[in-house]
N, CA, C and O of each residue as an XYZ file, in Angstrom:
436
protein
N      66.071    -66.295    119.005
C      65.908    -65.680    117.695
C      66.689    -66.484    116.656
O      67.601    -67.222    117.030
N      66.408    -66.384    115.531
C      67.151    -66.977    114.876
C      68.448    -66.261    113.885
O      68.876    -66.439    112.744
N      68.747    -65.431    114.957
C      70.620    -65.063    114.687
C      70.980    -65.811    116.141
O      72.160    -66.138    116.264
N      70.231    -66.061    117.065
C      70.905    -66.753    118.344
C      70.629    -68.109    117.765
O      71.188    -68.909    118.516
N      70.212    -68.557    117.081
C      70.418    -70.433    116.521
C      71.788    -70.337    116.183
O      72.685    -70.968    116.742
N      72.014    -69.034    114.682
C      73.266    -69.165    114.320
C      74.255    -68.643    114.911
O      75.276    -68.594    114.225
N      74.333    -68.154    116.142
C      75.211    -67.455    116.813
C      75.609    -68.959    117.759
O      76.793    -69.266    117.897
N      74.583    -69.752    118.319
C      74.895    -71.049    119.228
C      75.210    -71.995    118.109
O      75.828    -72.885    118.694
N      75.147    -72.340    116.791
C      76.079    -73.300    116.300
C      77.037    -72.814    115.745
O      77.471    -73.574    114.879
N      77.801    -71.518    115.872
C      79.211    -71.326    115.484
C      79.897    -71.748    116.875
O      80.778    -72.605    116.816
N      79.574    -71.238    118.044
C      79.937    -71.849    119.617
C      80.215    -72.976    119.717
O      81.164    -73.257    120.449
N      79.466    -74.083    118.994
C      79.589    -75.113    119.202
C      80.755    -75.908    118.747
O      81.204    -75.577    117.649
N      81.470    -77.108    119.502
C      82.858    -77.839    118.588
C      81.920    -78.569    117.666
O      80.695    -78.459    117.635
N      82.670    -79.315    116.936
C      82.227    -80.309    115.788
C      81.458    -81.085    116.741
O      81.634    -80.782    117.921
N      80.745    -81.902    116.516
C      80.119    -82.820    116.809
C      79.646    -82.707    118.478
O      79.544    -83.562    119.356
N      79.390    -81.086    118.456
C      78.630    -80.644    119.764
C      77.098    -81.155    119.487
O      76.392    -81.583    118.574
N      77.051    -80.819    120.909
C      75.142    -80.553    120.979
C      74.710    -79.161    121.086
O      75.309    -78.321    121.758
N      73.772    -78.967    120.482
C      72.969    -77.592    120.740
C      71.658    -77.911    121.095
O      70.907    -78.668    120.481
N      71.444    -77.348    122.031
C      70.325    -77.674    122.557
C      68.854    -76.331    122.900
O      68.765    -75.493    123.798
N      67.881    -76.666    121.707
C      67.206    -75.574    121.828
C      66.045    -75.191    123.170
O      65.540    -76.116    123.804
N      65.855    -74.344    123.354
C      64.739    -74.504    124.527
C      62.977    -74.071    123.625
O      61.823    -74.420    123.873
N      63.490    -73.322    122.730
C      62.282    -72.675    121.872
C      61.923    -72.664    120.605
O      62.203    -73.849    120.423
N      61.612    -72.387    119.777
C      60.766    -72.768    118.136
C      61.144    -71.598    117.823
O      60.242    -70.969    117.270
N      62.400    -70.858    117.980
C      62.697    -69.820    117.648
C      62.433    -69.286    115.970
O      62.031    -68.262    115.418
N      62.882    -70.530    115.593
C      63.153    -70.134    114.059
C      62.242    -70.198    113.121
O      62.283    -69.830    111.947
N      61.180    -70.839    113.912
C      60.000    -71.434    112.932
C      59.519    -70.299    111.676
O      59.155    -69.153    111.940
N      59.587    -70.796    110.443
C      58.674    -69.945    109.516
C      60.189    -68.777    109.184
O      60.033    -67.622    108.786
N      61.129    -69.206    109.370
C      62.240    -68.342    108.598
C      63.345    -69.155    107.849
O      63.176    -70.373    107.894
N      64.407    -68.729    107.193
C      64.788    -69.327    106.186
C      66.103    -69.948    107.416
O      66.702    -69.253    108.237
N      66.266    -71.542    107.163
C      67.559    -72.265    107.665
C      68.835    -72.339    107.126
O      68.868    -73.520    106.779
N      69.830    -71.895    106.848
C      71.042    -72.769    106.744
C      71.615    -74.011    107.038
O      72.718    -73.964    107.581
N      71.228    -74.896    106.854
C      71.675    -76.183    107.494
C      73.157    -76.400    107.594
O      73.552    -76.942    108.626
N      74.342    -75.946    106.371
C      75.486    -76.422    105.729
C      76.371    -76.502    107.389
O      77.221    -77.365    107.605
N      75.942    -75.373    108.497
C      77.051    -75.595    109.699
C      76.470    -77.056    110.862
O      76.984    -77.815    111.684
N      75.322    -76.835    110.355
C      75.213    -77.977    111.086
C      75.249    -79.963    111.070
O      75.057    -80.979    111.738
N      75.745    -79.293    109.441
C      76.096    -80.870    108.650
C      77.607    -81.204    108.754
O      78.208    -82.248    109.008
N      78.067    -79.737    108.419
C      79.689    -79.790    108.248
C      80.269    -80.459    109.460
O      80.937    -81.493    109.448
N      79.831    -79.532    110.817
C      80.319    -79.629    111.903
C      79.600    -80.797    112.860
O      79.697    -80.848    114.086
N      78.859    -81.717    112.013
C      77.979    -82.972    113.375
C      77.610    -82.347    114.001
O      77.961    -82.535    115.166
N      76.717    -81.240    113.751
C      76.307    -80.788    115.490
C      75.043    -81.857    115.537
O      74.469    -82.441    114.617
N      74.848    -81.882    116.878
C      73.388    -82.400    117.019
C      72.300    -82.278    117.770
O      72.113    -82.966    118.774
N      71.546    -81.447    117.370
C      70.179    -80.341    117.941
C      69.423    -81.455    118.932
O      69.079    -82.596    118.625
N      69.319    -80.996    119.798
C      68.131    -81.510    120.966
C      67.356    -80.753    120.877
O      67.799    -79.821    120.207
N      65.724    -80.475    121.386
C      65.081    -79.978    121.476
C      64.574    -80.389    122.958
O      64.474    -81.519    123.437
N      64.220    -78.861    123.665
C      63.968    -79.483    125.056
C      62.521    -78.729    125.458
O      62.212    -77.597    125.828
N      61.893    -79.823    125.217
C      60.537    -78.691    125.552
C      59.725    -78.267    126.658
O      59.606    -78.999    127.640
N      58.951    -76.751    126.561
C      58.939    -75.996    127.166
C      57.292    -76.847    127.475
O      56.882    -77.879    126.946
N      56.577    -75.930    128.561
C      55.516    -76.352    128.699
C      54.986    -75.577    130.157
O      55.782    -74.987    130.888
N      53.818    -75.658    130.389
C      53.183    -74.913    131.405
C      53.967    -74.806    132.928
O      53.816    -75.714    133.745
N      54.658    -73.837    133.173
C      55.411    -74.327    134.670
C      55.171    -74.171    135.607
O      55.918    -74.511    136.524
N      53.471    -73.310    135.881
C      52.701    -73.313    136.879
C      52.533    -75.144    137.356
O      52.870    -75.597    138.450
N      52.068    -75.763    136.469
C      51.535    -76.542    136.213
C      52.750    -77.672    136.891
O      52.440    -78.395    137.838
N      54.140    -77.706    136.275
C      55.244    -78.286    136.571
C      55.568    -78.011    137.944
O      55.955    -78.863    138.744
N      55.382    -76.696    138.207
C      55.849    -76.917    139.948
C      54.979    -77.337    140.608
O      55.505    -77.815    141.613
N      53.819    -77.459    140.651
C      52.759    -77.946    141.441
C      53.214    -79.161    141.622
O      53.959    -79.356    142.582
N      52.820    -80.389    140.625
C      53.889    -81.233    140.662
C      55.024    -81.770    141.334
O      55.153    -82.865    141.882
N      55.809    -80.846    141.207
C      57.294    -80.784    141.889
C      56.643    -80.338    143.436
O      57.285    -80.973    144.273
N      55.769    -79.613    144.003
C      55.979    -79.881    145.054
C      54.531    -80.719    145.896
O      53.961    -80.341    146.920
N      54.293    -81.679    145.229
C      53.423    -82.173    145.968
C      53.517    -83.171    147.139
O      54.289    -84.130    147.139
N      52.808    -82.917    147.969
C      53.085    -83.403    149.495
C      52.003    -84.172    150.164
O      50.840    -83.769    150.184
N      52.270    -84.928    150.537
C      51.093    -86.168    150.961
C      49.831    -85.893    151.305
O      49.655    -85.456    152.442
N      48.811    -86.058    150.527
C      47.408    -85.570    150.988
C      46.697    -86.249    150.728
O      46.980    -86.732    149.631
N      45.398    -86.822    151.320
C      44.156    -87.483    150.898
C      44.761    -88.567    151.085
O      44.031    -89.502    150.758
N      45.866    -88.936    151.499
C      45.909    -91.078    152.048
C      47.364    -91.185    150.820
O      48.346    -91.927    150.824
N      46.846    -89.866    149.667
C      47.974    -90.098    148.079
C      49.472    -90.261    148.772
O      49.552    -89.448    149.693
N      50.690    -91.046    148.634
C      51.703    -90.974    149.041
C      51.997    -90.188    147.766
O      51.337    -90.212    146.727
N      53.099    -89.489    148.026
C      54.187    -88.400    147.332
C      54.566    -88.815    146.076
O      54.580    -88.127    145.056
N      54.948    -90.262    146.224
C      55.806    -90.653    145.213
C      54.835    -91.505    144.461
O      55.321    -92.368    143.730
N      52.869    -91.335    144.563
C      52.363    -91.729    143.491
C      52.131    -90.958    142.668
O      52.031    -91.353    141.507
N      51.923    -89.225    143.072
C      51.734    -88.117    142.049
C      52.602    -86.893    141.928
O      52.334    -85.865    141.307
N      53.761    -87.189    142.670
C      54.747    -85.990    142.790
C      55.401    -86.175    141.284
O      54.667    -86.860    140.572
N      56.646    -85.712    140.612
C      57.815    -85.904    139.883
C      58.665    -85.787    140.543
O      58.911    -84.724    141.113
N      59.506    -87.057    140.684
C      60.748    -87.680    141.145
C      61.915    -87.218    140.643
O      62.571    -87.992    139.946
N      62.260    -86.278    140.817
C      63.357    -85.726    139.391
C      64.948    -86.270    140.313
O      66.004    -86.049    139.719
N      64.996    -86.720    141.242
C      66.138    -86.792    141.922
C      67.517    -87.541    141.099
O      68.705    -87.217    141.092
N      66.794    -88.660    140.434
C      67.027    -89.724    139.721
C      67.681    -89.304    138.845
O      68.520    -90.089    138.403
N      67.613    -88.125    138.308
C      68.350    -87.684    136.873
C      69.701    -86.734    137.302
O      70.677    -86.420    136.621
N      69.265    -86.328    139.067
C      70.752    -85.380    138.978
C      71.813    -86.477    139.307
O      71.676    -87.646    139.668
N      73.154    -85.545    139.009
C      74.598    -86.969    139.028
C      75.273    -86.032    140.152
O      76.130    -86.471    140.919
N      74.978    -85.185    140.172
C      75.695    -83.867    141.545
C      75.177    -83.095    141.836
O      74.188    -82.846    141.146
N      75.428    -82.279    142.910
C      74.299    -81.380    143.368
C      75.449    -80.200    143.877
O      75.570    -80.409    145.084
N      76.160    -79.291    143.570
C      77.079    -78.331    144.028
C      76.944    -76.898    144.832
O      75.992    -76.362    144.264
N      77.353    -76.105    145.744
C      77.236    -74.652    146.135
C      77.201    -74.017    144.785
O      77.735    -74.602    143.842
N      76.704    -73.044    144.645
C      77.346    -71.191    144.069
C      78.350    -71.524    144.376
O      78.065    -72.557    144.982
N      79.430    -71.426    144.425
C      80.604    -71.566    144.939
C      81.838    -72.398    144.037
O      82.960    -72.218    143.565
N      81.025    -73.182    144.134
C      81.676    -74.128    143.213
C      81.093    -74.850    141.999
O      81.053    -76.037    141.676
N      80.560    -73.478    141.319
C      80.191    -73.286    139.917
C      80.957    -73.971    139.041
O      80.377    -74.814    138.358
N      82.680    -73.741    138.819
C      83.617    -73.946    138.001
C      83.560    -75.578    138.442
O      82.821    -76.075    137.592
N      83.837    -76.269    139.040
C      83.590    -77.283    139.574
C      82.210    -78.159    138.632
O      82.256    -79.022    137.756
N      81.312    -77.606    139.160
C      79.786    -78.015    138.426
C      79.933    -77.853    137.183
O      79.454    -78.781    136.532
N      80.511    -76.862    136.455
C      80.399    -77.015    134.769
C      81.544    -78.131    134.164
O      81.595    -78.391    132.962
N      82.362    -78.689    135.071
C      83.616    -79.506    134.800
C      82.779    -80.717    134.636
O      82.721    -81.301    133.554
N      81.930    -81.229    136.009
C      81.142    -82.140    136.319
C      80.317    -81.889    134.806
O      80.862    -82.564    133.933
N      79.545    -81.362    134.463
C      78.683    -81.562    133.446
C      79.174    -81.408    132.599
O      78.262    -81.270    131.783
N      80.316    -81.283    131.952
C      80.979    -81.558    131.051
C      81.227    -83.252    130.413
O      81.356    -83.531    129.221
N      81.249    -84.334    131.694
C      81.561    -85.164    131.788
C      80.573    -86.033    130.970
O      79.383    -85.720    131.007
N      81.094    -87.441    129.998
C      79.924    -87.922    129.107
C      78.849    -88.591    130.241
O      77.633    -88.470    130.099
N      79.404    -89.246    131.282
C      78.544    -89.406    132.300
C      77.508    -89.138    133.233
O      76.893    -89.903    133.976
N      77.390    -87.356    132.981
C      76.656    -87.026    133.843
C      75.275    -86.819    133.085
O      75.024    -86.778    131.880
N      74.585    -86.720    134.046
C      72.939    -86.334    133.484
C      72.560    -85.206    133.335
O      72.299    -84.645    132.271
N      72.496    -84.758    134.488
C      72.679    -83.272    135.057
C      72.800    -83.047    136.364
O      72.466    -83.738    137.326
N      73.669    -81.284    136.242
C      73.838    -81.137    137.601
C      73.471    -80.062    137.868
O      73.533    -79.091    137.113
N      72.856    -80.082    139.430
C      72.157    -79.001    140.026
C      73.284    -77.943    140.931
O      74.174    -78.294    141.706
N      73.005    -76.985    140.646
C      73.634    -75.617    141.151
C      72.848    -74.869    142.279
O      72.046    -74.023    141.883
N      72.987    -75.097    143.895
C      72.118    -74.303    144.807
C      72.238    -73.476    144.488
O      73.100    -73.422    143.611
N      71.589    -72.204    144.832
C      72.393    -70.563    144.952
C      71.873    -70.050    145.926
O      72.094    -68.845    146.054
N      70.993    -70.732    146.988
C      70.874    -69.703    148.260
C      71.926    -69.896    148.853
O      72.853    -70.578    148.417
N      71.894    -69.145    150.226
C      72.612    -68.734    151.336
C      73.129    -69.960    151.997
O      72.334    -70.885    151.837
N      73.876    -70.198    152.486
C      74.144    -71.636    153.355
C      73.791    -71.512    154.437
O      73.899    -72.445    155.232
């Protein structure tokens, strides 16, 4: 919504990122002044069909096709892979300017 735009760039330090997932705000009035004052700098991460995305994600060798000509390879982008457990841990890790992203299991071990 767009009191949660302005509710996530007061959260943010100076020269954070905010990173939207949705077009929340579209067609309502902006304030820009916190997001000039403070460098924030908006990503936009877009959304898109996720039926469609997991299929994808789990495709498995068929018709002669190897995996890795029509699957998505996403392996490449994680920098860690952590338990539930060691949540506090994982948000330290992605804190880091280095990391890409990091994945959080949460089943059962």
């Amino acid at each position: 919504s767009p009191a949660g735009l302005t509710l996530a760039a007061g959260l943010c330090r100076p020269m954070g990122t905010l990173v939207l997932k949705s077009t929340c705000a579209a067609g309502k009035e902006f304030n820009a002044a916190p997001f000039v004052i403070d460098e924030l700098k908006v990503v936009g991460s877009r959304c898109g069909p996720i039926d469609q995305a997991l299929e994808l994600l789990n495709l498995k060798e068929e018709d002669g096709c190897q995996a890795s000509d029509r699957s998505l390879r996403v392996e490449k982008y994680i920098t860690q892979t952590f338990p539930l457990a060691q949540a506090d841990e994982a948000i330290r890790c992605a804190a880091e300017k280095s990391t890409m992203k990091v994945q959080i299991i949460c089943s059962a071990p």
